[in-house]
N, C-alpha and C positions, 0 to 999 in steps of 0.2 A: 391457458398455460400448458406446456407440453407437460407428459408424462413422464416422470421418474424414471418410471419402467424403462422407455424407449431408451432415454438415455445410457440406463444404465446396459441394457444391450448392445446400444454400438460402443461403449466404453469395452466391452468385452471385446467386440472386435476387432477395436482398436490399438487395444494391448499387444497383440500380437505381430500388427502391423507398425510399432513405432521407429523412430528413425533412429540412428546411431547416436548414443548416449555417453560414449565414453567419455567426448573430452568435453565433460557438464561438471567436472571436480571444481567448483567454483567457490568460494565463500561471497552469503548477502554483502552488500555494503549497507553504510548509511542505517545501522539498525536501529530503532527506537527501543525503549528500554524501562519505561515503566515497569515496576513489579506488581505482580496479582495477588490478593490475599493469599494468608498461609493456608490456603486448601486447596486440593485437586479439584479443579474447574476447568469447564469447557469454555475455553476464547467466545468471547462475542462473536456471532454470525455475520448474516450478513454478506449480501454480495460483495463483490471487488470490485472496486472503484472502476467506472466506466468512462472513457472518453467519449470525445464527442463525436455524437451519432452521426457524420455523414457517412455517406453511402461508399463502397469498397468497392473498386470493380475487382472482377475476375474472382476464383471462387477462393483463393489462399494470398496472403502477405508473402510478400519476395524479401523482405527485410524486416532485420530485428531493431527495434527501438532505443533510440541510446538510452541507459539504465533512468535518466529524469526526465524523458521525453516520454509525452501519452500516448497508453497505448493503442492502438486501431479498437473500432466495435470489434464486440464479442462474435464469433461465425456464426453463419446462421444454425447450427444444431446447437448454438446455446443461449440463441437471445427467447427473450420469454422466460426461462428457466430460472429453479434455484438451486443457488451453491449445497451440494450436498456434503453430509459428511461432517465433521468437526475437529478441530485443534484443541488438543488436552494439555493441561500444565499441572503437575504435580505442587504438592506444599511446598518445594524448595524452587521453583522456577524452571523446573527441567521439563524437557517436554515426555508425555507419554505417546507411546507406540501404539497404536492400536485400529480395529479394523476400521472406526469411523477416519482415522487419518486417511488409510488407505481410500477411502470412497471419496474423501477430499480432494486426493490426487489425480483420480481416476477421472473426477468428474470432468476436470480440464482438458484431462490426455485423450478426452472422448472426441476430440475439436481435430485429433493428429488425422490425416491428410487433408483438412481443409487449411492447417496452419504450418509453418516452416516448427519444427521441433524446441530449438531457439526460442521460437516466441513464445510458444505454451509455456515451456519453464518459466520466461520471466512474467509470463500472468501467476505461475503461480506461487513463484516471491511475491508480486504483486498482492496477490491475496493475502501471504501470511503478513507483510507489512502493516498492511491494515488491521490484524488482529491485534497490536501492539505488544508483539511478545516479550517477554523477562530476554535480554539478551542471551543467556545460555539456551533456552527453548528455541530462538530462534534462528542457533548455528547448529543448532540438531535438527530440527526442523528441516532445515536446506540438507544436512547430509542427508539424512534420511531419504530424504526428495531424491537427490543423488547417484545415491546406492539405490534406491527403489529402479528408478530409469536405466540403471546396468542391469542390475534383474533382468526388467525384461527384455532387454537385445539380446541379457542371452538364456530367455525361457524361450525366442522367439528362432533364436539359430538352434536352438535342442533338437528342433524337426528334422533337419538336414545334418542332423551327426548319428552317421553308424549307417549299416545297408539293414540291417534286423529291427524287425518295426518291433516297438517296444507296448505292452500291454499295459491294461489301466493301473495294477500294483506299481511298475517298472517307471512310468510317467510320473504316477505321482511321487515317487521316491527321489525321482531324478529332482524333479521339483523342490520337493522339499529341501534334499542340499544346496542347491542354486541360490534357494532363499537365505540361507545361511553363511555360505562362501561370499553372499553379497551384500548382505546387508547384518551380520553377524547375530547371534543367537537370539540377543532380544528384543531386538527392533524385527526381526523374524516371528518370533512367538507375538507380538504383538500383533501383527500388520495381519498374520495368517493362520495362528494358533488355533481359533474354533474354527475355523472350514478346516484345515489341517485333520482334527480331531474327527471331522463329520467323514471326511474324505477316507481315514482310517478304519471306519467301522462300516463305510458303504464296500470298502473293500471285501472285509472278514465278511461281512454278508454273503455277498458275491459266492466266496467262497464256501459257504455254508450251504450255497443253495445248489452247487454245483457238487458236495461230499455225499455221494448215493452209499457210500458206508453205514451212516446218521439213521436212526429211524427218527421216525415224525416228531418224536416225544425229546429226543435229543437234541435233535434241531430247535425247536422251540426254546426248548431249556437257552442251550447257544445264545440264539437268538437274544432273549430275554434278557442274559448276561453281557451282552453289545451293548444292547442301550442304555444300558447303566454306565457307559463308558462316556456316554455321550455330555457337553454340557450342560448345564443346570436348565437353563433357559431353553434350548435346542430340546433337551428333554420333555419341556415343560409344553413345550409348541407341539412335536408331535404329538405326545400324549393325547390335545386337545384336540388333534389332527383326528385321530382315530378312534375316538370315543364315541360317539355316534355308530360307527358301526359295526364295533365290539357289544353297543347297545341292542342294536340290530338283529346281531345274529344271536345273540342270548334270550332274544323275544322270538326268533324262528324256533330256539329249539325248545321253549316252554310251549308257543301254539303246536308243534310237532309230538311235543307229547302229552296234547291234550289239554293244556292249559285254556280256560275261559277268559270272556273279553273283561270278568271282573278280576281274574286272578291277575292277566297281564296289566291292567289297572294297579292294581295293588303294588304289583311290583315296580312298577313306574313311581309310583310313590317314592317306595323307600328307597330306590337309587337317584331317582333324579329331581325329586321334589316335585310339590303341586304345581307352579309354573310349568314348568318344561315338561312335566305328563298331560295338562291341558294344550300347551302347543303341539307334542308327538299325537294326542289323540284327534288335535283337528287339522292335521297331516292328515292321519289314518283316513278321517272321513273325504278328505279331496282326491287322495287316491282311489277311496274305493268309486266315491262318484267319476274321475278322469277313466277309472276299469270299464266302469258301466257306458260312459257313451262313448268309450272308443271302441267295445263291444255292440254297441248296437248302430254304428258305422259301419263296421266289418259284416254285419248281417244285413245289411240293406244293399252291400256293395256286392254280396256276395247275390243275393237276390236279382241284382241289373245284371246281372253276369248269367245268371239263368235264364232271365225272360228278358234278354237283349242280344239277338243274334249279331246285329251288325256292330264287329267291332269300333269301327269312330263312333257311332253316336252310344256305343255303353262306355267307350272311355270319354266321351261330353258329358255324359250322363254322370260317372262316379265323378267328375270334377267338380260339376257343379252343387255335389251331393257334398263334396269335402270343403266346399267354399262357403255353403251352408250351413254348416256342420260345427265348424269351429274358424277362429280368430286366426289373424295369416303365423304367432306364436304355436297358438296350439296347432298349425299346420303342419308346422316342422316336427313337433313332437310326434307324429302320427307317421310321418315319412320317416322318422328314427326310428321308430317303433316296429314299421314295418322291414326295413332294413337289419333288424336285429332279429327277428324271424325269420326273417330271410333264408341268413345267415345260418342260424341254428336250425333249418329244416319245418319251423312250424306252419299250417296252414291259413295262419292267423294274416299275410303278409299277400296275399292274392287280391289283385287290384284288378283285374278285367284290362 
C-alpha cells in the first residue's frame, strides 16, 4: 500500500496547481437522507465506491461522467490507497468544518493533473454520497467543497498579484483573508484554524530570533509565552518533541559540574522513572561502547597511514579495515561521523 505521506505531498503540490473552479457553484442531486444519531460523529469511512477495473489509456479522463453513469478506475497516484481524512456531522445533522474535512478533500484533489477538474469534484460527491449524509450535512458538504476549490484558484493566482514579493508574515496574512472572503469565517476556522494558529506563532518566533534588542533571558521568556499560544494537542506533541533533550542537556550540566554516574542515576529516577532511566542507561552503555571502537578504527587507520607509504594500497588497506570493522549500517555512521569533524576542524576525520 502506498504511503500517506507520499500522498499527502503531491496533494500539496497539487493544491497549487488546480484547474479553474469558479463555475463548480453546483448543488448535489439525488441526496440520500438518513439521519445519524443525536451526537456529533464521524460518517462511516470507507473508500468510494469504485467502478470497474478496466484498464484507462492515456494518463487523464477527457470526459466527465454523466451524474448516474460510473465512474472511470481511480488514477494511478490513488489506487492501492486509503481515503483519508473524515466527514463530521454534528447532533443536529449539520455538517462540521474541520481540518479532517479538509485532508478528505485534498486527498482527491491530489489525482489533479492526472484528472480533468470536473471529474475529481464528482468523485468527491461520489464519496460523500456514499457516507449517507442527513440532507442539510450534505448541501454544506458540497458548499464547502465549492468554496474550498475557489480558495485555491485564488491562493494559486496570489503568486502573480503585485511586482513586491511578499514575505512569510505578508503571505500568510494574505492567506488567511482568502480563506475567509471564500469560504466565510467558520467553515475557515474550521478547515484551517490549528495550522492558522501554528502558522502564527512560527511567525512571532521568527521575529523574536531576529530582535538583537532581547537579551537571552527575555527571549526565552517570549519564547515560552508563544507556546502557550499554541493548541492544546500541538502543544502537547511538541513538548513530547523536546523532552528528551531538554533531558539531555540538564544531564551535561549536572556531569559538567561534577555530578557522579550514581547521582545522574538518581536523578533519572525522579524525573523519568525506573523504566526509562534503565533504557537511557543502556543508551549510555552502546554509546560509550560505539565511542570505543570507532576510537580504535581511527587509531589503526591512523597507523596504515604511518607505515603505509603507498597511497592505493593504504586507501585498500583502511577500506578493508572499515569493512571489517563494522556492518554496511554502522558504515555510514562512521563516514557521518567523519564528515562532521571534518566539518568542525577535528583530527578525528583523517582517512589516509
Amino acid at each position: 500500500m502506498k504511503s500517506r505521506a507520499v500522498i499527502l505531498v503531491v496533494a500539496l503540490c497539487a493544491l497549487l496547481g488546480a484547474g479553474v473552479f469558479s463555475w463548480w457553484k453546483v448543488r448535489a442531486e439525488d441526496v440520500p437522507g438518513p439521519v445519524v444519531p443525536p451526537s456529533a460523529v464521524p460518517v462511516a469511512q470507507g473508500p468510494a465506491p469504485r467502478a470497474a477495473s478496466s484498464a484507462v489509456p492515456g494518463a487523464a479522463v477527457t470526459a466527465t461522467p454523466a451524474p448516474d453513469a460510473p465512474l472511470p478506475p481511480l488514477p494511478g497516484s490513488l489506487q492501492d490507497t486509503e481515503e483519508d481524512g473524515a466527514v463530521l456531522v454534528d447532533a443536529s445533522g449539520h455538517l462540521v468544518p474541520s481540518a479532517d474535512l479538509r485532508r478528505f478533500f485534498d486527498y482527491y484533489l491530489s489525482a489533479t493533473g492526472e484528472e480533468p477538474a470536473s471529474l475529481i469534484r464528482e468523485r468527491i460527491l461520489t464519496a460523500l454520497r456514499a457516507k449517507k449524509l442527513p440532507p442539510a450535512a450534505m448541501d454544506e458538504a458540497v458548499q464547502v467543497l465549492d468554496d474550498y476549490l475557489s480558495y485555491l484558484e485564488a491562493a494559486r493566482g496570489l503568486a502573480s498579484k503585485g511586482s513586491v514579493p511578499m514575505d512569510t508574515a505578508e503571505r500568510l496574512e494574505a492567506l488567511r483573508k482568502l480563506r475567509r472572503e471564500h469560504l466565510g469565517s467558520g467553515a475557515a476556522d474550521g478547515l484551517f484554524g490549528k495550522e492558522e494558529a501554528v502558522d502564527a506563532v512560527a511567525v512571532e518566533r521568527l521575529k523574536l530570533m531576529k530582535d538583537a534588542s532581547l537579551t537571552k533571558e527575555e527571549r526565552e521568556r517570549r519564547m515560552a509565552e508563544l507556546e502557550e499560544r499554541l493548541p492544546p494537542d500541538v502543544r502537547a506533541s511538541r513538548e513530547e518533541a523536546v523532552r528528551p533533550l531538554r533531558q539531555q542537556a540538564v544531564e551535561q550540566e549536572l556531569l559538567a559540574a561534577g555530578a557522579t554516574r550514581e547521582d545522574l542515576h538518581q536523578h533519572r529516577l525522579s524525573t523519568v522513572g525506573p523504566e526509562a532511566t534503565e533504557r537511557l542507561e543502556a543508551l549510555d552503555a552502546e554509546r560509550a561502547q560505539w565511542k570505543q571502537r570507532l576510537a580504535d578504527f581511527r587509531a589503526k587507520r591512523e597507523a596504515l597511514g604511518r607505515t603505509e607509504p603507498d597511497a592505493a594500497l593504504r586507501q585498500a588497506a583502511v577500506q578493508r579495515l572499515l569493512f571489517d570493522s563494522f556492518t554496511p549500517e554502522e558504515r555510514l555512521r562512521v563516514e557521518a561521523a567523519d564528515a562532521i569533524d571534518a566539518a568542525s576542524g577535528s583530527p578525528g576525520s583523517g582517512g589516509g
